[in-house]
C-alpha positions as CSV (number, residue, x, y, z in Angstrom):
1,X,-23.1,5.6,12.5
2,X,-23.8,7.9,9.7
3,X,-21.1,8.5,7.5
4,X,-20.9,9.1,3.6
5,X,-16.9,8.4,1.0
6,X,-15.8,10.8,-1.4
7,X,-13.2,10.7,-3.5
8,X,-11.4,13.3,-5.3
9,X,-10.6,12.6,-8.4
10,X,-6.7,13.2,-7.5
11,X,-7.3,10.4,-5.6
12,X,-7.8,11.9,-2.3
13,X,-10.3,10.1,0.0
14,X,-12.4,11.9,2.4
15,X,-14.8,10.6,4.9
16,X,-17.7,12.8,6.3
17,X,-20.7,12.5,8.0
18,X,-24.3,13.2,6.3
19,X,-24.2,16.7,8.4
20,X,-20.6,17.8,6.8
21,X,-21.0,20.8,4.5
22,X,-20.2,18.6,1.4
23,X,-20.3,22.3,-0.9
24,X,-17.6,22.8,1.3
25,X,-16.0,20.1,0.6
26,X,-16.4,20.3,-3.6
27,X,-14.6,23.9,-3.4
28,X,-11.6,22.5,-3.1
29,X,-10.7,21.7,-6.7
30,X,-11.3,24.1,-9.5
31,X,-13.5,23.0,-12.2
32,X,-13.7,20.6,-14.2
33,X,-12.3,18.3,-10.8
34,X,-15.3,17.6,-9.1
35,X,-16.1,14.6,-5.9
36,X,-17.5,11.3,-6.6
37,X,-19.4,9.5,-4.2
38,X,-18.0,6.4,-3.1
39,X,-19.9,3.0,-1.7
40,X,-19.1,2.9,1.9
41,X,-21.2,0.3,4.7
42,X,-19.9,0.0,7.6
43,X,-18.0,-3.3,8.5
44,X,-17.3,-3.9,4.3
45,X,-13.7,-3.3,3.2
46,X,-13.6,-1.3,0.3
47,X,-10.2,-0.6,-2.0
48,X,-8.8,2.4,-2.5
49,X,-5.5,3.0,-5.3
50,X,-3.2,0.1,-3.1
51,X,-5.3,0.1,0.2
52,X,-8.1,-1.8,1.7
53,X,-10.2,0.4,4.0
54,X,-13.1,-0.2,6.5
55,X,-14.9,1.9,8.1
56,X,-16.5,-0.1,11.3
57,X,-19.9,0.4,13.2
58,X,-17.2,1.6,16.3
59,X,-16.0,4.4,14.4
60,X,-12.8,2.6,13.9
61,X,-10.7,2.6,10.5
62,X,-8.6,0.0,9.4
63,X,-6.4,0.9,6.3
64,X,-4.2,-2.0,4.9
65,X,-2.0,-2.8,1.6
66,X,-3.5,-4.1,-1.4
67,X,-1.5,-6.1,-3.5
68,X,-3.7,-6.5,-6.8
69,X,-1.6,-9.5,-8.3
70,X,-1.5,-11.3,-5.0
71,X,-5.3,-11.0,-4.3
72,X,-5.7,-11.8,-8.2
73,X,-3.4,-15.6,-7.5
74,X,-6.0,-15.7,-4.1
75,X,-9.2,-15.1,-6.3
76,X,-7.7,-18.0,-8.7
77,X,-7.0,-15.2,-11.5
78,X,-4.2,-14.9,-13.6
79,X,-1.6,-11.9,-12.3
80,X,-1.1,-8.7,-14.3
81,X,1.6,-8.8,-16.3
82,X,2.3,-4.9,-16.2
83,X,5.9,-5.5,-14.4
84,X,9.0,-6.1,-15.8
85,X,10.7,-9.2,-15.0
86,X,13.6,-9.3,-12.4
87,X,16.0,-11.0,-15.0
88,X,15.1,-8.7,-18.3
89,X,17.4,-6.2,-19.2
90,X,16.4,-3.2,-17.7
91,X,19.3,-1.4,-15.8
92,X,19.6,-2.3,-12.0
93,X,18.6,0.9,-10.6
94,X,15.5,0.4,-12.1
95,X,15.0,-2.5,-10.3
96,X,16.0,-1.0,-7.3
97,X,13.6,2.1,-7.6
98,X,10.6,-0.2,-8.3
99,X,11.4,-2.7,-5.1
100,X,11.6,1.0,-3.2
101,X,8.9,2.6,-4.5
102,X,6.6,-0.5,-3.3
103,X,7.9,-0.4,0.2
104,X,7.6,3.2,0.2
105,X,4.0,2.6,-0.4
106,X,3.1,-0.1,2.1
107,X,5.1,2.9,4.8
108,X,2.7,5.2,3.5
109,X,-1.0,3.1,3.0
110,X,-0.5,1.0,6.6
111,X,-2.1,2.7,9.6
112,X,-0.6,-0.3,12.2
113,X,2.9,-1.8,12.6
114,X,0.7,-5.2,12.2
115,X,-0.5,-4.0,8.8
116,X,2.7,-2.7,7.5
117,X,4.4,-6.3,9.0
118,X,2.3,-8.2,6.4
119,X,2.2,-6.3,3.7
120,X,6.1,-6.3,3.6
121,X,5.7,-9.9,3.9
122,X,3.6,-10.2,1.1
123,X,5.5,-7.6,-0.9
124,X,8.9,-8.8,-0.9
125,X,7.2,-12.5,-1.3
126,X,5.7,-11.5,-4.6
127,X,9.2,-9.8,-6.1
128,X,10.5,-13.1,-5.3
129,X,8.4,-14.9,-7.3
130,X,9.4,-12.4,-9.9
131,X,13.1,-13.3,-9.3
132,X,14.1,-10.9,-7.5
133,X,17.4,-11.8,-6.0
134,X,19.1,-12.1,-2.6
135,X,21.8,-9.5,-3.6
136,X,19.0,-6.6,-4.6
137,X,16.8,-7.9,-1.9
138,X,19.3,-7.1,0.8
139,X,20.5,-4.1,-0.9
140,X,16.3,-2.8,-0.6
141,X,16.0,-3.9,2.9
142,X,19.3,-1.8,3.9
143,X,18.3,1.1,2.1
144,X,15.0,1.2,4.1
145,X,16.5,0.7,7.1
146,X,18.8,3.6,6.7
147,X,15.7,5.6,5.3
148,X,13.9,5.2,9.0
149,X,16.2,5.3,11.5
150,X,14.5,8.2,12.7
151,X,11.1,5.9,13.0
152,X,11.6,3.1,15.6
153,X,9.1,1.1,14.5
154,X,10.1,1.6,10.6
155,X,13.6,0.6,11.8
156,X,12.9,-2.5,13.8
157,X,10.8,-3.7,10.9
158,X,13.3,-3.4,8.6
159,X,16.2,-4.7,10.7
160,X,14.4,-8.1,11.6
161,X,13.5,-8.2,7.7
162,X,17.7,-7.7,7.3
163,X,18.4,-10.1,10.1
164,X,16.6,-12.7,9.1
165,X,17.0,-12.8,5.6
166,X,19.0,-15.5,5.5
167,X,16.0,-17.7,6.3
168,X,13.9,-15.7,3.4
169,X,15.8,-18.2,0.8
């Protein structure tokens, strides 16, 4: 399979094959915006922004979150400490909008209801370990829920996340 990665600087990814009319392509954006040619084999996850892509010899691709500080703990390295702490003194809503803002994301960089499962996982387990508490966590989960009822799959994922958080703590 023959296929070349560009990425716009906007943060746009495109994949294309060697035959694709990649002049084409660069027209998009006026100057100085140009594409840069990404590293892609076939089979090799590759990140993008807060996804892990591959690109396999089927032709499949498999898009999943990527949690930098939880890969950092997995790689033995120290997380970033770019986040404010669930107990500083930053107004609530704050809090709120940055739990919301990461689930919005995983919605947005999964491609499987598998994928989306475990990256809420791992999410809501890492703003734990930042202190984020039961109250807010709840108050997240039913916010989400609300967000998707339209989306059975969002929904269900949310409600089993709601029902069971009991067991979460």
């Amino acid at each position: 399979m023959d296929v070349q990665g560009w990425r716009f600087m906007d943060d746009l990814l495109v994949f294309a094959n060697s035959q694709s009319d990649i002049q084409k392509l660069q027209e998009v954006y006026p100057h100085p915006l140009e594409l840069e040619e990404e590293e892609v084999c076939l089979d090799v996850p590759f990140k993008f922004l807060q996804t892990e892509v591959c690109l396999t010899n089927t032709g499949h691709v498999h898009i999943g979150f990527h949690e930098k500080n939880a890969h950092r703990r997995k790689d033995g390295k120290t997380p970033l400490s770019n986040v404010v702490p669930f107990d500083s003194h930053v107004l609530p809503h704050t809090h709120f909008a940055r739990v919301i803002g990461a689930l919005h994301a995983i919605v947005d960089h999964t491609n499987s209801i598998a994928a989306m499962h475990k990256a809420i996982d791992y999410q809501m387990k890492e703003f734990q370990n930042q202190g984020l508490s039961q109250k807010l966590h709840k108050k997240c989960l039913h916010y989400m829920l609300m967000k998707h009822t339209h989306n059975l799959d969002l929904g269900k994922a949310f409600l089993k996340r709601l029902n069971s958080f009991q067991s979460w703590f």
